[in-house]
N, C-alpha and C positions, 0 to 999 in steps of 0.2 A: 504494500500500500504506500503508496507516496503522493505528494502535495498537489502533482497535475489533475489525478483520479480524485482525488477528496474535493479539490475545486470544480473539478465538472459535474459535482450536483451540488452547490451551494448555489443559493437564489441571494441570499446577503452581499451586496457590493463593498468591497473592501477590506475583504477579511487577507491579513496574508500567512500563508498555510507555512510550514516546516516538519518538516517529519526527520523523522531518526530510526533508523536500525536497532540502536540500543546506545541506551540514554542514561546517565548516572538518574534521574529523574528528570520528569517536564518540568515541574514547579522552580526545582533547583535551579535549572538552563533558564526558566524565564524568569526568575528573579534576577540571574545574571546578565539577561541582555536587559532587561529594565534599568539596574545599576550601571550598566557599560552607555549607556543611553542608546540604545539602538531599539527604542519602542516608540510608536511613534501614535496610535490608536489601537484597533484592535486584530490580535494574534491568537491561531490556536500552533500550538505545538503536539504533534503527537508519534507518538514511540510502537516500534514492536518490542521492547521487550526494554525493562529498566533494571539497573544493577543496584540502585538505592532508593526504591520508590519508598515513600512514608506518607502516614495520615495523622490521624490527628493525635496529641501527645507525642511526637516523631515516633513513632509505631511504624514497622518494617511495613511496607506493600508490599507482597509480593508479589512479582511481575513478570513470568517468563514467556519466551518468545514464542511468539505469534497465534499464543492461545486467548489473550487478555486484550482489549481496548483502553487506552494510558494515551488522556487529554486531558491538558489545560488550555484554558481560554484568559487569555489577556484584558481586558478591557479597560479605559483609562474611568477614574470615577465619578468625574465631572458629565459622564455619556450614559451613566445609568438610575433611572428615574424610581426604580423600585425602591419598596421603602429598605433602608440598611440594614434594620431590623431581623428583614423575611430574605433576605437573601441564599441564606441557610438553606432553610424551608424551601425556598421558590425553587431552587436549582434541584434539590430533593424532588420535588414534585414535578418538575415536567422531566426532568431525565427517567421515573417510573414511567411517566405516561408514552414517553419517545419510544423506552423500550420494551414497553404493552404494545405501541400499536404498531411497530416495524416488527419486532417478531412472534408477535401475539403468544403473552404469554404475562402472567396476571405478577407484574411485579410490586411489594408490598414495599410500607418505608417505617422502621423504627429509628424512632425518635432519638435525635434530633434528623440525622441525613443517613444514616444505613440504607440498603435498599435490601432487598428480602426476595429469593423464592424457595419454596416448596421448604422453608424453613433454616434456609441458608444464606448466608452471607455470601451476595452475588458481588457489589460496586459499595466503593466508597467515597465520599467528596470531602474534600478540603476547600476552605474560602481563607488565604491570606491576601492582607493587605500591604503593596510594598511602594517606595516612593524614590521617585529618583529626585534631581536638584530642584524638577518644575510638576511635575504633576503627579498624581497620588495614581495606585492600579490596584483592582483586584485582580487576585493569581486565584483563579477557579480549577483545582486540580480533581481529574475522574478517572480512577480506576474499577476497571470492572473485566471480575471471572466471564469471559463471553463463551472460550470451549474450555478452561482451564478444570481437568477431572484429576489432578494428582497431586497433592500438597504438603510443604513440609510438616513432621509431628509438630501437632500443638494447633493446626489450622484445620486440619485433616477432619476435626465432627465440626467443627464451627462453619466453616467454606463453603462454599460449592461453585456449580456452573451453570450459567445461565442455559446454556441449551447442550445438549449432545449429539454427536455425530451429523451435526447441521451444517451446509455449504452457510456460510451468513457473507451480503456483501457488505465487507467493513468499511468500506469506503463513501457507502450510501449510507449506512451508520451513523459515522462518525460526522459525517456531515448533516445531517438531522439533528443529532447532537447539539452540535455547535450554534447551530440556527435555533435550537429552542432554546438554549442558555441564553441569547443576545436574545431573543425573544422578551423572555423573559425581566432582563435588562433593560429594556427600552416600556416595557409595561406599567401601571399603577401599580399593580401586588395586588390590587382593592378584592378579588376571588379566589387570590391564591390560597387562606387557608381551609375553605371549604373543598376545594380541590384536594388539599394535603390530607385533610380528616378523611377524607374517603379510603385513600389508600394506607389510615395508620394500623398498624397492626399491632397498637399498643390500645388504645382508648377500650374501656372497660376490664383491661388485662390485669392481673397480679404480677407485679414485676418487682426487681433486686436492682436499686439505684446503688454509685458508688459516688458522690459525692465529697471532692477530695479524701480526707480519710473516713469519713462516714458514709456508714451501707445505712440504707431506709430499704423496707421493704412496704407494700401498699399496695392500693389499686387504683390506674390511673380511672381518674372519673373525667378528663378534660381536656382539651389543647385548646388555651384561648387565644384571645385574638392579636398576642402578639408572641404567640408558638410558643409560650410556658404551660411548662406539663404540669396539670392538676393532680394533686395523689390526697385519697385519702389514706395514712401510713396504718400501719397493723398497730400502732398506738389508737385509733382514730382519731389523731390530728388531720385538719388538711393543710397543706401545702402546696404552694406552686416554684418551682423549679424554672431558673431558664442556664443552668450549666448543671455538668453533670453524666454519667451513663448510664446506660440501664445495662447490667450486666448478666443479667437470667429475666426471664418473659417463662411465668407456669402458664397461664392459659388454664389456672385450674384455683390456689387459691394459695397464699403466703405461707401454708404451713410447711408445703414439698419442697424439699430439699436436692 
């Protein structure tokens, strides 16, 4: 896959493509041309296969070749109208919805930006903000298992892959992608989080938050309107949450272990 193919199905004017073989990370490379100043508005960069990919808490990505989809989108922040807020959230939600309707297939989103199938961790998103001497950018970084079925121990019950033994064209992908992330950017937010609750696979759920060093355990009753998770805790206090992880989802009730 390379940048000619990914640009002959992009309808957005302006975008300019780079692709890589293998890449210590996108995120990485495009903080680095942001810092070098060689950004100028908006850039996707995307990799078959990355030697340092990471999410959030710099947690490893794992990224091997040419099983995985590994894209960041550049964007300068003065060009994006969505609320700062729901950025998070927004790119969570149409990157499900992109990849329900390109390869029809029911992708779910735990909270805050996980994406979800059949019970596994498919894609991950990262949102940094970097600046060089004149103007501020968000580094929107997406990895995602697309045929990846083999994983280091420790990923191996958590992981999975978006589809098996499927031709997928990633180059019509990734450029859907890209277009629904600027999308998304150029939008109010004002529907995105009715959109997002649809596909949460959290709301009404028992789930195990880690909360710097504090576990809460509880049941989300809520995602409000500006994506803070409602819980009411196995104390029954409620709480609203807007950092944080859910690190267990029972789907049954706070006592299972």
């Amino acid at each position: 896959m390379n940048a000619k193919e990914i640009t002959a199905y992009l309808t957005t004017p302006a975008i300019e493509v780079l692709t890589f073989d293998t890449i210590d990370s996108t995120n990485t490379a495009a903080k680095r041309l942001i810092a070098n100043g060689e950004i100028t508005g908006t850039n996707a960069l995307i990799a078959n296969e990355q030697s340092a990919g990471y999410g959030r808490h710099g947690r490893s990505f794992y990224s091997p070749d040419a099983t995985g989809l590994y894209l960041t989108v550049i964007q300068p922040l003065k060009q994006i109208k969505a609320s700062p807020g729901l950025i998070t959230t927004g790119i969570a939600t149409v990157a499900a919805e992109t990849l329900s309707n390109q390869l029809a297939v029911e992708v779910g989103i735990k909270w805050v930006n996980d994406l979800y199938y059949q019970e596994r961790k498919v894609a991950g998103i990262l949102v940094e903000q970097v600046e060089d001497a004149t103007t501020s950018y968000l580094v929107i970084g997406f990895g995602l298992n697309l045929l990846t079925n083999t994983f280091p121990k420790g990923l191996a019950n958590k992981a999975g892959a978006l589809l098996t033994n499927v031709e997928v064209n990633r180059a019509s992908l990734t450029a859907a992608l890209i277009e629904a992330f600027i999308g998304y950017f150029e939008s109010d937010s004002s529907a995105i989080l009715a959109r997002y609750r649809a596909r949460s696979l959290v709301i009404g759920e028992y789930v195990e938050l880690l909360l710097g060093q504090e576990k809460l355990k509880g049941r989300v009753k809520a995602i409000n309107d500006q994506a803070g998770l409602v819980i009411e805790t196995s104390t029954g206090q409620e709480k609203t949450l807007y950092a944080g992880e859910i690190t267990k989802l029972y789907m049954t009730d706070w006592t299972v272990s």
